[in-house]
Wavefront OBJ file of the C-alpha trace (Angstrom):
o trace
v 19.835 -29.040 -57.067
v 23.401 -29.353 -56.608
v 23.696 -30.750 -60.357
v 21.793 -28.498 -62.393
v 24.035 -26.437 -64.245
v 25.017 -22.850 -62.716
v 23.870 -21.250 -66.044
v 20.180 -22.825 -65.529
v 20.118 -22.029 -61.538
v 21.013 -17.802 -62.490
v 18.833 -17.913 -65.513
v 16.231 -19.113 -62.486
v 17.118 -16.744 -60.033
v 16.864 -13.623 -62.884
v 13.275 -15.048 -63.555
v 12.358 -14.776 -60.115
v 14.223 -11.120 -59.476
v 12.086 -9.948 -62.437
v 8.525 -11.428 -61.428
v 9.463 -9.823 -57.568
v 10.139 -6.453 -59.325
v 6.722 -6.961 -61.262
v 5.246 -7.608 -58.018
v 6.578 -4.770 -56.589
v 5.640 -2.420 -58.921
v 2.020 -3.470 -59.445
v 1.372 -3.300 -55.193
v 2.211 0.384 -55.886
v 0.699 1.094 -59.358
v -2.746 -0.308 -57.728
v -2.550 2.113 -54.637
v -1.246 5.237 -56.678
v -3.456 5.111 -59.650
v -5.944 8.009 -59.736
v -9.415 6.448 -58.304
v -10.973 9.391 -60.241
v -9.436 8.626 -63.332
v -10.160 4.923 -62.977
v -13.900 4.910 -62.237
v -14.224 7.652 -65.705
v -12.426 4.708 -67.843
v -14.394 1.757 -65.905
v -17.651 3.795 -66.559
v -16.968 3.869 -70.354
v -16.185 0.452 -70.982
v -12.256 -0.016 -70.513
v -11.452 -3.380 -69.892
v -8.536 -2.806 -67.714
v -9.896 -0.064 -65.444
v -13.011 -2.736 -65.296
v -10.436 -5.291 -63.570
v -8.705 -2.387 -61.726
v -11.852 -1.228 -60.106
v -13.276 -4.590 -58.747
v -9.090 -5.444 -57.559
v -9.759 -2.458 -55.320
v -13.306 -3.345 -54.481
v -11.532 -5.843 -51.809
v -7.939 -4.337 -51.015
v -7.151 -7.270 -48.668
v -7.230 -10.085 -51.587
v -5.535 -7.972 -54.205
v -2.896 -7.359 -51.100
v -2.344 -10.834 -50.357
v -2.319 -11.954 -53.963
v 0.719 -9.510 -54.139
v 2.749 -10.279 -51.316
v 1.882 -13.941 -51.411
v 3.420 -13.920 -55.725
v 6.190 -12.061 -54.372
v 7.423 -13.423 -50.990
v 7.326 -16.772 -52.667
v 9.588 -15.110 -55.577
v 11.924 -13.738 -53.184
v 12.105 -17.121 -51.070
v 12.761 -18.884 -54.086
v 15.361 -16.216 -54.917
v 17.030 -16.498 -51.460
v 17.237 -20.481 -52.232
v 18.660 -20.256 -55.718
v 21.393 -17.674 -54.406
v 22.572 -19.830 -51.884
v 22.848 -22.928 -54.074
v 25.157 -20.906 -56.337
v 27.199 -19.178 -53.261
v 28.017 -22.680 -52.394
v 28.680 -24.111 -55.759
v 31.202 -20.877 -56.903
v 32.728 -20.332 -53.160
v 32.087 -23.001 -50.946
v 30.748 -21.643 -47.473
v 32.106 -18.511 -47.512
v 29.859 -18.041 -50.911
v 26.896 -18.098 -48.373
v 27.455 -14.910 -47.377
v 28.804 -13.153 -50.552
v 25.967 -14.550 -52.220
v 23.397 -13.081 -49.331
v 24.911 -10.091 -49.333
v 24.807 -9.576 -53.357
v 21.111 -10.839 -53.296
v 19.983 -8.128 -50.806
v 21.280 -4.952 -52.906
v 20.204 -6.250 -56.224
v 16.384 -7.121 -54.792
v 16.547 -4.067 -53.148
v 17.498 -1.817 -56.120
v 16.185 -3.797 -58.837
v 12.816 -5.636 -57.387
v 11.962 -2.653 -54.682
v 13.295 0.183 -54.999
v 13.700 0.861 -59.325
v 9.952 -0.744 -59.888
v 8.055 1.187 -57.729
v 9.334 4.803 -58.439
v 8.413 3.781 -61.686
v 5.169 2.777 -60.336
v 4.621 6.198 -58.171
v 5.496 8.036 -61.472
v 3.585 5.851 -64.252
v 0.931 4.173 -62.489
v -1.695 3.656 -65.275
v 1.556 1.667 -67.437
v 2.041 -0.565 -64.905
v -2.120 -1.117 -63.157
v -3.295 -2.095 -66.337
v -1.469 -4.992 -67.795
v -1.255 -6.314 -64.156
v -4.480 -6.216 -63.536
v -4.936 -9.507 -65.832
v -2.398 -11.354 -64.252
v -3.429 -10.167 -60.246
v -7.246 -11.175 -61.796
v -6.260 -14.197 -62.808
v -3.880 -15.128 -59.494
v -6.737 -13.983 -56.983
v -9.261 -16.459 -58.975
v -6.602 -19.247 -58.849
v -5.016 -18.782 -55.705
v -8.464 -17.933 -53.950
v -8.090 -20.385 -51.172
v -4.788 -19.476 -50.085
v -5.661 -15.886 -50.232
v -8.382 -16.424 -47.906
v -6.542 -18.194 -45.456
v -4.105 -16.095 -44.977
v -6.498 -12.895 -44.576
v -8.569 -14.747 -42.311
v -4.947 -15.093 -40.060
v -3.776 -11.212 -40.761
v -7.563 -10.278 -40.666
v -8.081 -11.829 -37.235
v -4.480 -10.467 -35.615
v -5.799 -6.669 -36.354
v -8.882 -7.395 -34.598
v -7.148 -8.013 -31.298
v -6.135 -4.326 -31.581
v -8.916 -2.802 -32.575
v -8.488 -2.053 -35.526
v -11.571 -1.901 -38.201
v -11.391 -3.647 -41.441
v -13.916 -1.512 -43.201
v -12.982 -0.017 -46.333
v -12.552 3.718 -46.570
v -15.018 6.472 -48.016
v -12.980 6.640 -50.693
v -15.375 10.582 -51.482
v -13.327 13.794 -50.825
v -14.255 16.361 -48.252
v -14.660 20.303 -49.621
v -11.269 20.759 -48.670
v -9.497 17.646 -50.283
v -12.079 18.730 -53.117
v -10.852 22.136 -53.262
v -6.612 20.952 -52.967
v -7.414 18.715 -55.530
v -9.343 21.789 -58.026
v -6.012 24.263 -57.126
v -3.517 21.114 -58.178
v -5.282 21.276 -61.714
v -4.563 24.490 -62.598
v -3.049 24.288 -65.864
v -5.037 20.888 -67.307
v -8.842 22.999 -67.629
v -9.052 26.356 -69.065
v -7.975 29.013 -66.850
v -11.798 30.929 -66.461
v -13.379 27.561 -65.557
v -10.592 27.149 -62.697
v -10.920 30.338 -60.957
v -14.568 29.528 -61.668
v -14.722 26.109 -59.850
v -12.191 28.312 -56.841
v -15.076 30.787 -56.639
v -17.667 27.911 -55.383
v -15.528 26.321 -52.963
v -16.104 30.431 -51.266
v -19.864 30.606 -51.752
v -21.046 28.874 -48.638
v -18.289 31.245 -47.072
v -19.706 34.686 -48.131
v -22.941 36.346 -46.950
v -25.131 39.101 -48.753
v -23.127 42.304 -47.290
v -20.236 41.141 -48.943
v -21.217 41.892 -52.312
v -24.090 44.020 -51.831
v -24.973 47.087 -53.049
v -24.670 49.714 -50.209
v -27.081 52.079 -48.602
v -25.159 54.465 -49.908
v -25.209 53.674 -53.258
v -29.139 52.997 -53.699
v -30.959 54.774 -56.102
v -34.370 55.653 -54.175
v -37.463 57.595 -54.466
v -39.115 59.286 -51.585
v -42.842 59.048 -52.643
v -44.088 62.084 -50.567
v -41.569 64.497 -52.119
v -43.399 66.946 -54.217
v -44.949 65.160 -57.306
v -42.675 66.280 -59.810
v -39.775 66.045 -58.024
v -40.707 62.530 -58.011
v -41.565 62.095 -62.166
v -38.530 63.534 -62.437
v -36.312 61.398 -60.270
v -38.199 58.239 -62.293
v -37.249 59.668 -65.677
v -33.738 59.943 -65.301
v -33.263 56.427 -63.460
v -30.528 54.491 -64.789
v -32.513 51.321 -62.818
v -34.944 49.179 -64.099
v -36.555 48.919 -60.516
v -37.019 51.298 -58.034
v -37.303 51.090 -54.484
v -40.069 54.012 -52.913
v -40.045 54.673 -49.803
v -42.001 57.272 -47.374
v -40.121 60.347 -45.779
v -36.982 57.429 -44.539
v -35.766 54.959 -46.497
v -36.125 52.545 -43.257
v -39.732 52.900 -44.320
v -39.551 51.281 -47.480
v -42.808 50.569 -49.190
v -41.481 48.306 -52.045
v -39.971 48.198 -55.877
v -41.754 49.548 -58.362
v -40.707 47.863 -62.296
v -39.848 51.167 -65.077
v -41.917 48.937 -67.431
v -45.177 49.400 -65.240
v -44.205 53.223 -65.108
v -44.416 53.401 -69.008
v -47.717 51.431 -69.027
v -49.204 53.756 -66.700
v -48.122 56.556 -68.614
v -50.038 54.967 -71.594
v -53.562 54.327 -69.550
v -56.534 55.937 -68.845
v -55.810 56.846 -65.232
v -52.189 58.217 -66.183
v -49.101 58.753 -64.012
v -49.936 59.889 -60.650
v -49.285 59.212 -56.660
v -52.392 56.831 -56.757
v -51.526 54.417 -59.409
v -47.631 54.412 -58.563
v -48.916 53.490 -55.138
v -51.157 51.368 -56.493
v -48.309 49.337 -58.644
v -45.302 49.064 -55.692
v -44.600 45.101 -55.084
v -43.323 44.218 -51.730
v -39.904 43.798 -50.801
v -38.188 40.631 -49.929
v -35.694 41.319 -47.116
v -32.236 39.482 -46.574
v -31.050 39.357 -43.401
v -26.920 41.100 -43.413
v -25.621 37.551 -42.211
v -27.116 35.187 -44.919
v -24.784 33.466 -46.927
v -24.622 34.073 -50.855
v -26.098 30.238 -51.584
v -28.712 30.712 -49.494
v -30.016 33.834 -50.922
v -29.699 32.336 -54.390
v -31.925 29.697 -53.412
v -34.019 32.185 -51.658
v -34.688 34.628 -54.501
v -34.851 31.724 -56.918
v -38.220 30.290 -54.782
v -39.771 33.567 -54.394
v -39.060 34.503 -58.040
v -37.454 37.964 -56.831
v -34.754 39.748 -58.713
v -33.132 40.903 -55.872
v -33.458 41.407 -51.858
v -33.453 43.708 -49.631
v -30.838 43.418 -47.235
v -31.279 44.052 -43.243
v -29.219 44.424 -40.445
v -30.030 43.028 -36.677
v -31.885 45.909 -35.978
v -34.120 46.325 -38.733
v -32.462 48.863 -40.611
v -32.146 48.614 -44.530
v -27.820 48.170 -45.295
v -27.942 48.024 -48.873
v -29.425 45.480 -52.208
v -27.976 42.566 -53.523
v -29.243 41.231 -56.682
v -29.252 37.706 -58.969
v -26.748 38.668 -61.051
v -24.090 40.344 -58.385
v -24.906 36.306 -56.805
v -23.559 35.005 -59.743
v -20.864 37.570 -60.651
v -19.017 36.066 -57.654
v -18.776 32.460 -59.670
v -18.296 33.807 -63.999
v -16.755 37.355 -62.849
v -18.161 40.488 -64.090
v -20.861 40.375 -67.128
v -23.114 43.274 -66.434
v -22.380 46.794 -68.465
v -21.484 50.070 -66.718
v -24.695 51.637 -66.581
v -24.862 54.890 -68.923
v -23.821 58.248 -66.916
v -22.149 56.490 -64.233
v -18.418 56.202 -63.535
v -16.383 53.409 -63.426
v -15.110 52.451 -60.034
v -11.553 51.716 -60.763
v -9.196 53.316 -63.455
v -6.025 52.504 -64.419
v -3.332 55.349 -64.921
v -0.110 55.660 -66.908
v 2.248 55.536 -64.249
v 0.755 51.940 -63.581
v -1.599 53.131 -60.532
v -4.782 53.415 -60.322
v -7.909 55.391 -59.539
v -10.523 54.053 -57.475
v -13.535 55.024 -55.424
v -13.852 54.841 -51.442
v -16.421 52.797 -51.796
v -15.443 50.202 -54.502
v -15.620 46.585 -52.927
v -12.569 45.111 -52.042
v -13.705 41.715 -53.382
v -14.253 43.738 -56.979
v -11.417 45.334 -56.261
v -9.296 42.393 -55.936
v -10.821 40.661 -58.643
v -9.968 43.344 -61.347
v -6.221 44.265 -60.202
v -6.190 40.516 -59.518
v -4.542 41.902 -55.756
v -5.123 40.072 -52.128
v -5.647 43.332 -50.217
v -7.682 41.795 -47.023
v -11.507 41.368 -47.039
v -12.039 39.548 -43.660
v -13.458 42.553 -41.905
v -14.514 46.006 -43.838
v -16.418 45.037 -47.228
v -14.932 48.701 -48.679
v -11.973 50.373 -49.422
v -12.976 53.269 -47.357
v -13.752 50.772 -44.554
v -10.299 49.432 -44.545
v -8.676 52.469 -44.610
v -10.536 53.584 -41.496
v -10.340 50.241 -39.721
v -6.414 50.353 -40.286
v -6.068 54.129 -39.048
v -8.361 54.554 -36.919
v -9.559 57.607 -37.662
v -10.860 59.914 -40.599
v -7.618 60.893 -42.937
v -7.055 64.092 -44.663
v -6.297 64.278 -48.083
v -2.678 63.880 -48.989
v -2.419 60.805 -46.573
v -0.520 57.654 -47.613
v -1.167 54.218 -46.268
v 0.760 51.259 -46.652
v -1.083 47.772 -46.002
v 1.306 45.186 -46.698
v 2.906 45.497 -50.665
v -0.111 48.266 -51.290
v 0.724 52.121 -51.357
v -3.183 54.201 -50.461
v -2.962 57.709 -51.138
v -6.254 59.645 -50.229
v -6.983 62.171 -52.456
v -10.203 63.455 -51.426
v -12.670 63.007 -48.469
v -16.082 63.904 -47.727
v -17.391 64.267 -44.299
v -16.629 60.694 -42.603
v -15.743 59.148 -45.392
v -13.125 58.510 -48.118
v -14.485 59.296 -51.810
v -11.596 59.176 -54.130
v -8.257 57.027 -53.443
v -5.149 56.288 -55.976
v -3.826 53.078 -54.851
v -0.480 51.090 -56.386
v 1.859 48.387 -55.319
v 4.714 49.291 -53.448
l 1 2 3 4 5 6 7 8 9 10 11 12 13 14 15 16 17 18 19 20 21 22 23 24 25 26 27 28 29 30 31 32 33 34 35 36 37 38 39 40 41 42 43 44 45 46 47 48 49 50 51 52 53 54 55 56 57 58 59 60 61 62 63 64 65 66 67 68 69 70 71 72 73 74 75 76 77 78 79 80 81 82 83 84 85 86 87 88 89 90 91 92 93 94 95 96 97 98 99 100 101 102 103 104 105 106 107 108 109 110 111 112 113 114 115 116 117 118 119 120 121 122 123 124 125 126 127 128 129 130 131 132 133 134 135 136 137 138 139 140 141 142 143 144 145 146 147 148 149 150 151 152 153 154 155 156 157 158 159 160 161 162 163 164 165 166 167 168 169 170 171 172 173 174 175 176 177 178 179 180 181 182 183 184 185 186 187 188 189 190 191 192 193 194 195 196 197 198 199 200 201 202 203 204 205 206 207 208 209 210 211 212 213 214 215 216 217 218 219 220 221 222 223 224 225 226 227 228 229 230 231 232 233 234 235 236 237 238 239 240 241 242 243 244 245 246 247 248 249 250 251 252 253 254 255 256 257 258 259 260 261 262 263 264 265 266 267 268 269 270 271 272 273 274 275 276 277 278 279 280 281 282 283 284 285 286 287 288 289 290 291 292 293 294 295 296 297 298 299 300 301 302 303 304 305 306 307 308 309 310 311 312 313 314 315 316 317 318 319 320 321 322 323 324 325 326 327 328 329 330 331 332 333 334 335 336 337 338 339 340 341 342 343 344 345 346 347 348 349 350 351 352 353 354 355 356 357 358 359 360 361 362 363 364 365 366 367 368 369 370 371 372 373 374 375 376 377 378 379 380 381 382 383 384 385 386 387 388 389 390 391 392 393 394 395 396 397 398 399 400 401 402 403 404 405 406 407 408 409 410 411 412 413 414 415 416 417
C-alpha cells in the first residue's frame, strides 16, 4: 500500500467517509421515519415504503446490515489514514492523521448526516432502502451470525427480543391528534379532541336539569293540562302524577294531534292511554355508554337517576353528540339564550348555563371537575348563597351576581379579568 499514489489512497479514504456518512444517516432515517406515514404509502403501492416496511419487519438485520456497511467503512478509513500519516509525516503523522480522522468522521459521517436524517427522514429512508435491501439479501449470512452472537449476549440479561406493539395507547393517540393541529381543518381537530373526553364524561354532565324540564302533572285539572300541552316548545313530554319522582312516561306532540283528530278525542283516558315508558340513566353513566344505550333501545333520550332513585334531569341523542360537532340544534322559539355577549366585551349568562357550554362558546377553561353549573361553582367556591352585587374572581374570570332567587343564582355577568 505503501506505493499507491497519495492522490489514489485520499480519493479512497473520501469514498469511504462518504459511504460511513450514508450509513449513518440511513440507521437514523429508518428509526425516525413516521411508521404511520409509511404503512399509508406501503398500502397504496409505493415501492420504497414497500422495502421500508419489510426493513423494519426485522429491526435486528436491517441493524446489523448498517453497522456491519459502516464499521467496515470506518475500519477501512482508520487504515487508509494511517498509511497517509506515515507517508506525509513519518510516525509522528500517526497521530496527526488519527486525530484529523476522528473530527472529520465525527462531523461529517455522524454528526452532519443524521440531523439531516432526524429532520428529512423520508429523503434519506427511501433511496436507502434499495441499497440496505439489496446488502441484507447479499450479506445474509454474515448478518445472521453476528445477531445470533449480539442476540445471544442480551439473553444472558434478560432481556426480550420481541418486537414492540408498534399501536399507540389513547394517550400517545391523543399527543399525537394535539401535535396536528394546524395540518386538518381546525373543526375536525377539536372534533377528534372531543372523543379522546367521551369515555371521560357521564350523563349529568351535559344533561338537561331537573330544573329545567318541561313537565306535565297529569292530575292537574284537565285544562290546565291541554293548556300546558299547547304551548310546549317540546316535541315530547314527560307526565307525571302529583311528583315528578313519579313519572309515568313521554308522551310524542304528534300522538297529541292524532288524538285530537279521532273519534275518542283528547282526554285523560287516551293521553293515558298513549304515554311510552321511560328509559332511565343512571347519574354516573358515561356519555358512550348511553349512546350505545339509547341507540339499542331506539329511545330519543333517557331519563337520568341519581343513587337514590330520584329523577336529576334528561339527556338526549343530540346533546350526546353536541359534545363531539359542537352545537347544531336551534334556540327553541320563546326561550332565551343562555349566554349574551355585551359591548363592553362581557357577557350575560344564566346561573344555570353549563360550564362545559359555557366554555365551549367563550372558548374559556373555567373548571368543570366538580359543579356541572355556573351557579354550582359559584356556591362551591363561596360557600354560601351570595347577594346580588357580589364579585368573584376564579382564576383570570371576574363573576358579578346580579340577581338571585331563593338558593340559587339566576342571572350572572361574567368577563376576564
Amino acid at each position: 500500500m505503501q506505493d499507491i499514489p497519495t492522490e489514489i489512497l485520499a480519493l479512497f479514504l473520501l469514498v469511504l467517509i462518504i459511504t460511513s456518512a450514508c450509513f449513518s444517516a440511513s440507521e437514523t432515517a429508518m428509526m425516525a421515519i413516521n411508521r404511520y406515514r409509511l404503512k399509508h404509502k406501503a398500502q397504496s403501492g409505493h415501492r420504497p415504503s414497500v422495502l421500508i416496511d419489510e426493513l423494519l419487519q426485522t429491526p435486528d438485520k436491517l441493524l446489523g446490515t448498517i453497522l456491519i456497511g459502516n464499521n467496515i467503512a470506518n475500519i477501512g478509513a482508520t487504515t487508509l489514514t494511517t498509511v497517509i500519516g506515515l507517508k506525509l509525516f513519518g510516525d509522528l503523522g500517526i497521530a496527526i492523521a488519527t486525530g484529523l480522522l476522528v473530527l472529520v468522521i465525527l462531523v461529517f459521517a455522524e454528526v452532519a448526516p443524521k440531523t439531516l436524517a432526524a429532520t428529512r427522514p423520508e429523503l434519506i429512508a427511501y433511496p436507502a432502502a434499495y441499497v440496505l435491501k439489496f446488502l441484507q439479501t447479499i450479506c445474509s449470512p454474515v448478518i445472521w451470525l453476528v445477531n445470533a452472537f449480539s442476540n445471544g449476549f442480551l439473553r444472558l440479561f434478560g432481556v426480550s427480543l420481541e418486537s414492540r406493539d408498534g399501536s399507540l395507547n389513547p394517550e400517545e393517540l391523543r399527543a399525537a391528534v394535539v401535535e396536528s393541529k394546524g395540518l386538518i381543518n381546525d373543526t375536525h381537530h377539536k372534533m377528534l379532541l372531543r372523543i379522546f373526553e367521551f369515555d371521560k364524561m357521564c350523563v349529568d354532565d351535559v344533561m338537561v336539569p331537573r330544573q329545567e324540564l318541561e313537565t306535565v302533572d297529569i292530575n292537574d285539572p284537565w285544562e290546565e293540562v291541554v293548556d300546558q300541552l299547547a304551548t310546549s316548545h317540546h316535541t315530547r313530554i314527560l307526565i307525571y302524577q302529583d311528583h315528578i319522582d313519579d313519572l309515568l312516561g313521554v308522551i310524542h306532540m304528534r300522538q297529541l294531534f292524532y288524538l285530537s283528530q279521532s273519534p275518542e278525542g283528547l282526554n285523560r283516558e287516551t293521553v293515558m292511554a298513549m304515554i311510552q315508558p321511560p328509559y332511565y340513566l343512571p347519574e354516573s353513566t358515561t356519555l358512550s355508554s348511553a349512546l350505545l344505550q339509547l341507540q339499542e333501545q331506539k329511545y330519543k333520550f333517557g331519563i337520568v337517576v341519581d343513587e337514590y332513585g330520584g329523577i336529576e334531569g334528561i339527556i338526549t341523542i343530540e346533546e350526546i353528540i353536541e359534545e363531539i360537532v359542537g352545537e347544531f340544534t336551534m334556540a327553541l322559539p320563546g326561550l332565551d339564550e343562555d349566554i349574551k355577549s355585551e359591548e363592553d366585551g362581557s357577557f350575560l349568562a344564566s346561573g344555570s348555563v353549563n360550564l362545559r357550554e359555557l366554555n365551549r362558546q367563550l372558548d374559556w377553561n373555567l373548571p368543570t371537575d366538580g359543579a356541572k353549573t355556573l351557579n354550582g361553582l359559584i356556591l362551591d367556591y363561596l360557600e354560601d348563597i351570595p347577594q346580588p352585587a357580589t364579585t368573584v374572581r376564579l382564576g383570570d374570570f371576574l363573576i358579578e351576581i346580579i340577581q338571585t332567587r331563593g338558593t340559587a343564582v339566576t342571572e350572572t355577568r361574567l368577563r376576564k379579568a
